[in-house]
C-alpha positions as CSV (number, residue, x, y, z in Angstrom):
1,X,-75.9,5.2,154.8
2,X,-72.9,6.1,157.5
3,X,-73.4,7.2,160.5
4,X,-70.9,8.5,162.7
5,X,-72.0,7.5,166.1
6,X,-69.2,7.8,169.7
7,X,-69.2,6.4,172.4
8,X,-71.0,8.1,175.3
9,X,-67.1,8.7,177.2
10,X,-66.2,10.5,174.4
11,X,-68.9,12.8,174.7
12,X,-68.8,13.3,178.2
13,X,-65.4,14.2,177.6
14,X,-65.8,16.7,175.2
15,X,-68.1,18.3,177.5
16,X,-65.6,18.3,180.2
17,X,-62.8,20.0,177.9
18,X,-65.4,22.4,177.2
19,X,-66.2,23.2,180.6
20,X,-62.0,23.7,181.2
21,X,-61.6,25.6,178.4
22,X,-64.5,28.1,179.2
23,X,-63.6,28.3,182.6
24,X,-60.0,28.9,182.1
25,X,-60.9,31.5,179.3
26,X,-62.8,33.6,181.3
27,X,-60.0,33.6,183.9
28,X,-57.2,34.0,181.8
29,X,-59.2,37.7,180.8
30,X,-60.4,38.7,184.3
31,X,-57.1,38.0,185.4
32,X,-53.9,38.5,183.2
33,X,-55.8,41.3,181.2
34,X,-54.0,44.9,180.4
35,X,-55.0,47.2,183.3
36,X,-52.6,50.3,181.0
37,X,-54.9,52.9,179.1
38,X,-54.2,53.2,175.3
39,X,-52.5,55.9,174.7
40,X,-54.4,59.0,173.2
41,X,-54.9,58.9,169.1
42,X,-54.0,55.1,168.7
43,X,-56.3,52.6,167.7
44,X,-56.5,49.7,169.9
45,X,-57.6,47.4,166.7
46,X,-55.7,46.6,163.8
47,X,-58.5,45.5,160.8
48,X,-57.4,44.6,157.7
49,X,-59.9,44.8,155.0
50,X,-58.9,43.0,152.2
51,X,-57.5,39.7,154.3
52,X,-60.7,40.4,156.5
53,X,-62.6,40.6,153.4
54,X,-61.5,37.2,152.1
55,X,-62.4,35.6,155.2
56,X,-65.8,36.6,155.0
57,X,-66.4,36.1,151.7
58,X,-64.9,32.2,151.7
59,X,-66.4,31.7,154.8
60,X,-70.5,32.8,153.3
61,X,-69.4,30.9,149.8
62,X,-68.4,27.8,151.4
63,X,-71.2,27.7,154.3
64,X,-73.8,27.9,151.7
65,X,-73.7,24.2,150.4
66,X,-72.7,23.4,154.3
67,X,-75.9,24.2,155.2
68,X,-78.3,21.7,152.7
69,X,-75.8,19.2,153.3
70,X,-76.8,19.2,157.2
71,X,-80.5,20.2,156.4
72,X,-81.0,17.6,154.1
73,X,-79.9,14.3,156.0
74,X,-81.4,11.1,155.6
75,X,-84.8,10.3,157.7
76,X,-84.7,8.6,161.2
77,X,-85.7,5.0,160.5
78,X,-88.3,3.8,163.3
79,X,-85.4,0.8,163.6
80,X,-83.0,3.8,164.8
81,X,-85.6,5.2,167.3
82,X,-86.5,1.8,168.9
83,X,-82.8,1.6,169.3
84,X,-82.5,4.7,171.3
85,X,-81.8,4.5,175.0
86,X,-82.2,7.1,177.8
87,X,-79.7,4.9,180.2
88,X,-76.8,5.4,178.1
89,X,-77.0,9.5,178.5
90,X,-75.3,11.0,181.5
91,X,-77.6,12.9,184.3
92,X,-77.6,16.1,182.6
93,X,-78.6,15.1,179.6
94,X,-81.0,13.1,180.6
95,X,-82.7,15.6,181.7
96,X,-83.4,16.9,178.5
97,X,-85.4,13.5,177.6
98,X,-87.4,14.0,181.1
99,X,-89.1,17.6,180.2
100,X,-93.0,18.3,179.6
101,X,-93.0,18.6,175.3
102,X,-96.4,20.0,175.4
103,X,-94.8,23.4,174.6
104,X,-91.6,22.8,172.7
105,X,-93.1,23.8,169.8
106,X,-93.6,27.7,171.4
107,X,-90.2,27.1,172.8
108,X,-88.8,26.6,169.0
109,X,-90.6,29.5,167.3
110,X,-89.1,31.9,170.9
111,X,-85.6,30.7,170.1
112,X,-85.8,32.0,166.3
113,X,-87.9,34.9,167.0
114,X,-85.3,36.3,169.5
115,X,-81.7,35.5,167.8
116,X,-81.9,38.2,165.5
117,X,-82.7,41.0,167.4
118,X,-80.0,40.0,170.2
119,X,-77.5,40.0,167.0
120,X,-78.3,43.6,166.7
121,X,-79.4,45.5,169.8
122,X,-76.8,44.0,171.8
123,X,-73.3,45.4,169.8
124,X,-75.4,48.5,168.8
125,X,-75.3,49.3,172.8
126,X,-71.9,49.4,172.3
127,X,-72.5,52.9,169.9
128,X,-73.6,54.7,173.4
129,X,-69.9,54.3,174.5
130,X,-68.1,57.7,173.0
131,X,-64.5,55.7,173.3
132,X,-66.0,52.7,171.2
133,X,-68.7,54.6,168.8
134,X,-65.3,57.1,167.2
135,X,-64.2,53.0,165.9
136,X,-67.9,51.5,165.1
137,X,-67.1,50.7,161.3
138,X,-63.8,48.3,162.3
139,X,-66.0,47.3,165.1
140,X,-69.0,46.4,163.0
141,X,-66.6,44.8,160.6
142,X,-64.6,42.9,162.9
143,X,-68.5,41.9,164.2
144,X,-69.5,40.3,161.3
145,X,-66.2,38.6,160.9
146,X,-66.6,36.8,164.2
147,X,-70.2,35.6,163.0
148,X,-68.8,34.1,160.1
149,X,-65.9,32.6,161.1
150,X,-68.5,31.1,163.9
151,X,-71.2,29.6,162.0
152,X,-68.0,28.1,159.8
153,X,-66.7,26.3,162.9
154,X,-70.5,25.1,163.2
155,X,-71.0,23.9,159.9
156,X,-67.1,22.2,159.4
157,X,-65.5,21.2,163.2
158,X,-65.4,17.9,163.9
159,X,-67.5,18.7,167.1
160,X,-70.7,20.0,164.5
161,X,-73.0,18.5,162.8
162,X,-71.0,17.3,159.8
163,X,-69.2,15.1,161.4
164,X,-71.7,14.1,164.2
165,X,-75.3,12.3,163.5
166,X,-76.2,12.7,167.3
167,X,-79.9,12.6,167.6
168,X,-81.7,15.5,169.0
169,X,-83.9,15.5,172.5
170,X,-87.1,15.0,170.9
171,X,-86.7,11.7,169.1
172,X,-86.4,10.4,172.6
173,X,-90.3,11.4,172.9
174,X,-92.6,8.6,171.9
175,X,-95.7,10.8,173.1
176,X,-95.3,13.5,170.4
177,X,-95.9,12.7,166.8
178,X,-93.7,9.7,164.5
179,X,-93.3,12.3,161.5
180,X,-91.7,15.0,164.2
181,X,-89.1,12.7,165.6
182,X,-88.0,11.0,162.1
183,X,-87.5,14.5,160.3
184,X,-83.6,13.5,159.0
185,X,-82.5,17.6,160.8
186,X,-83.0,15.6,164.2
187,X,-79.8,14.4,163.5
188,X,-78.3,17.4,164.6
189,X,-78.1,17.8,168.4
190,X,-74.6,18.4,168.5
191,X,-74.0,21.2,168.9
192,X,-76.3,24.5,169.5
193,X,-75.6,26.8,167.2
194,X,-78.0,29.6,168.6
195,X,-76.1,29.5,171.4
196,X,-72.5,29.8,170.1
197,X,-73.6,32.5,167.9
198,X,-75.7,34.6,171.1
199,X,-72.2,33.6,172.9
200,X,-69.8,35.4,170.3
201,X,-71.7,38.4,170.5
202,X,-71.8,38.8,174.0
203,X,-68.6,38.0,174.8
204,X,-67.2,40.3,171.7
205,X,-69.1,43.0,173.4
206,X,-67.7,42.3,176.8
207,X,-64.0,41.9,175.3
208,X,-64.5,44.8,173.5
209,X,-65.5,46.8,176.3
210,X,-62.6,45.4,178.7
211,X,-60.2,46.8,176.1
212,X,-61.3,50.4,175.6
213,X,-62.1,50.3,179.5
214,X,-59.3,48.2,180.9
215,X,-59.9,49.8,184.6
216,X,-64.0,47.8,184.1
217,X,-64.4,45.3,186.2
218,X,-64.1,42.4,184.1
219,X,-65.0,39.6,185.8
220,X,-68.3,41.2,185.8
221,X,-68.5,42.0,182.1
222,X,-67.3,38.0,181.7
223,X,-70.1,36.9,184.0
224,X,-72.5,39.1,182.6
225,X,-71.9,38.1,179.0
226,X,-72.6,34.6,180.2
227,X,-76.4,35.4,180.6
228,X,-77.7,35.5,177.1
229,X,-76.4,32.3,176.0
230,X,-77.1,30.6,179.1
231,X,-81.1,32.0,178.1
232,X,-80.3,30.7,174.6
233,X,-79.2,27.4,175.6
234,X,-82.1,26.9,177.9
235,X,-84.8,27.3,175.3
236,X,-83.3,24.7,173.3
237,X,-83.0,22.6,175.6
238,X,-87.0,23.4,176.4
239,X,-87.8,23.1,172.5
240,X,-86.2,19.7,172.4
241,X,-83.8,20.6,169.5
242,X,-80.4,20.2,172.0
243,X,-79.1,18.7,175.4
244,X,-77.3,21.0,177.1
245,X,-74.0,19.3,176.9
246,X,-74.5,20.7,173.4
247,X,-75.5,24.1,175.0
248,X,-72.3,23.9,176.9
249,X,-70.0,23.3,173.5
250,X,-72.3,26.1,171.3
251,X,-71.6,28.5,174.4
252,X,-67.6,27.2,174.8
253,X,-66.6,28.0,171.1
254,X,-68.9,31.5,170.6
255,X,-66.9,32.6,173.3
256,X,-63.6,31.2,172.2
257,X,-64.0,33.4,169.0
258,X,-65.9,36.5,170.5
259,X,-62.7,36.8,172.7
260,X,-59.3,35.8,170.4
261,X,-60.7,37.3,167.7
262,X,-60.5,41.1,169.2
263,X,-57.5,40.0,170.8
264,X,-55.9,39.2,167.3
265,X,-56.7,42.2,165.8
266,X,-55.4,43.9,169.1
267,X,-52.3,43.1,168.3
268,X,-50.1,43.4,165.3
269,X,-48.0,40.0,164.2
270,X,-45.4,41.4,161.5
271,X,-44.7,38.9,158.4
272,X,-47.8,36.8,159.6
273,X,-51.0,36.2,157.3
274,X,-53.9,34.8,158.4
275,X,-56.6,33.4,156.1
276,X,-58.9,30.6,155.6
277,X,-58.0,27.4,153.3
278,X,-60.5,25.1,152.1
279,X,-60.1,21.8,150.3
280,X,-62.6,19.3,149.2
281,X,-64.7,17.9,152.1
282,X,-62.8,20.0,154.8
283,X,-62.0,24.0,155.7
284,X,-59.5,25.4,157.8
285,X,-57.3,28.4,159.0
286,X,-53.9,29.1,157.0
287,X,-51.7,31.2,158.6
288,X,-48.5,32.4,156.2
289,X,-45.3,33.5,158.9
290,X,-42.3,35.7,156.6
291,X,-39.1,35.4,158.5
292,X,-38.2,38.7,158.6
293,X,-34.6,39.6,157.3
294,X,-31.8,41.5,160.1
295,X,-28.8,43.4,158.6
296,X,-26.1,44.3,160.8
297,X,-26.2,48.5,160.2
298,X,-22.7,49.3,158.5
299,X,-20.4,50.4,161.9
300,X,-18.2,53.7,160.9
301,X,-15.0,54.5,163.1
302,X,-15.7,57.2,165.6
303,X,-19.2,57.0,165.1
304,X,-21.7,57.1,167.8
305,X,-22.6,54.0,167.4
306,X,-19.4,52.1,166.7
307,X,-19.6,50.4,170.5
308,X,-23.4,50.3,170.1
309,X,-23.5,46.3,169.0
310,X,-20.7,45.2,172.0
């Protein structure tokens, strides 16, 4: 059996870079955002079915098998969890090994019971908006999009559970039961994928939002969509299942995609394809660029335009 275990600096770091990257995302939007309206009659999203299409259907086909691969790891050896140690954790984490686990149980079944209906009340608020509703089937395509290119980056980033074995809080607990802390799915701490999934939607709501409203105060949109996943992550931290340096990973990436992804199909790249590519053992994102072709327009004597070019 491999497992792929790093060294406790190089997951502090990764939590650091997520912290940057969030930080400077949310930024970047309340900041350098267009304040112009659209002008009247023109879409402010460009969806393209069949490429959009494609990347939803490659991206359910090859998460299927993803997800019994992850499921279906190999059983905690009581070796593994007498090797286990608290010091080695930085202070936030730590906390996660310090919590009361009478409950975590409750907090489990709450974090499962809620996700769905957040996935569906939350964009459908968006329908109240007249300015968004007249768009709601490239909306609700472009929605479903972002969840699957999100629980792809889960299932096949090197910062997810295929690549990582990191134990989860609760095999730290040696008061709750042997056969709940050896279960081989406690291998997969890093990272919270409630919470990047309750992150793309709010933040595609807020971006979403921001673009058919770009006089709305987006700083508060951007704040506000941080509420739900911040919820999110703190119930899994409480049901034992994550620390919240994977809380703070889960929430860094649902926002990465609830925000570029709008923002690609807000604008319109000629001669470039983008798609997904997947080879054995790994995916990724193909993008095709065709270098478009210039021809000099023939110049006629005494034309109009025969000093245009000079």
């Amino acid at each position: 059996m491999i497992t792929a275990k790093f060294p406790t600096n190089f997951k502090s770091c990764a939590t650091k870079i997520s912290w940057c990257a969030l930080i400077i995302l949310i930024f970047s939007q309340t900041v350098f955002c267009q304040t112009t309206d659209q002008p009247p009659g023109k879409k402010i999203y460009h969806v393209n079915y069949i490429s959009g299409s494609a990347i939803i259907a490659v991206g359910l086909a090859t998460d299927y098998p993803s997800i019994g691969r992850i499921k279906n790891k190999p059983d905690i050896t009581p070796a593994e969890l007498l090797d286990l140690n608290t010091g080695i954790l930085n202070p936030l984490d730590r906390w996660a090994t310090e919590q009361n686990p009478d409950h975590y149980l409750m907090f489990s079944k709450l974090s499962d019971d809620i996700e769905p209906p957040i996935f569906i009340i939350l964009p459908a608020l968006l329908g109240l908006d007249k300015k968004i509703r007249k768009d709601w089937f490239d909306l609700l395509f472009m929605y479903v999009e972002g969840h699957v290119i999100t629980f792809t980056m889960y299932n096949y980033s090197w910062l997810g559970p295929t690549f990582e074995n990191k134990y989860r809080p609760i095999t730290y607990y040696t008061s709750l039961p042997l056969a709940d802390r050896t279960t081989g799915n406690n291998r997969n701490s890093a990272y919270s994928g409630h919470t990047a999934s309750v992150a793309y939607t709010s933040f595609f709501i807020a971006k979403v939002y921001c673009d058919y409203h770009p006089d709305a105060s987006k700083l508060l949109w951007y704040t506000a969509a941080l509420i739900p996943p911040l919820a999110m992550g703190y119930i899994r931290v409480r049901a034992l299942a994550h620390f919240p340096s994977d809380v703070i990973t889960g929430l860094t990436v649902g926002a990465l995609v609830g925000i570029i992804l709008p923002q690609l199909h807000k604008n319109t790249f000629k001669g470039v394809t983008l798609g997904l590519i997947t080879v054995p053992g790994a995916m990724g994102v193909s993008a095709l660029w065709t270098v478009p072709s210039f021809k000099k327009d023939k110049i006629v004597a005494g034309s109009p335009n025969q000093y245009s070019n000079k």
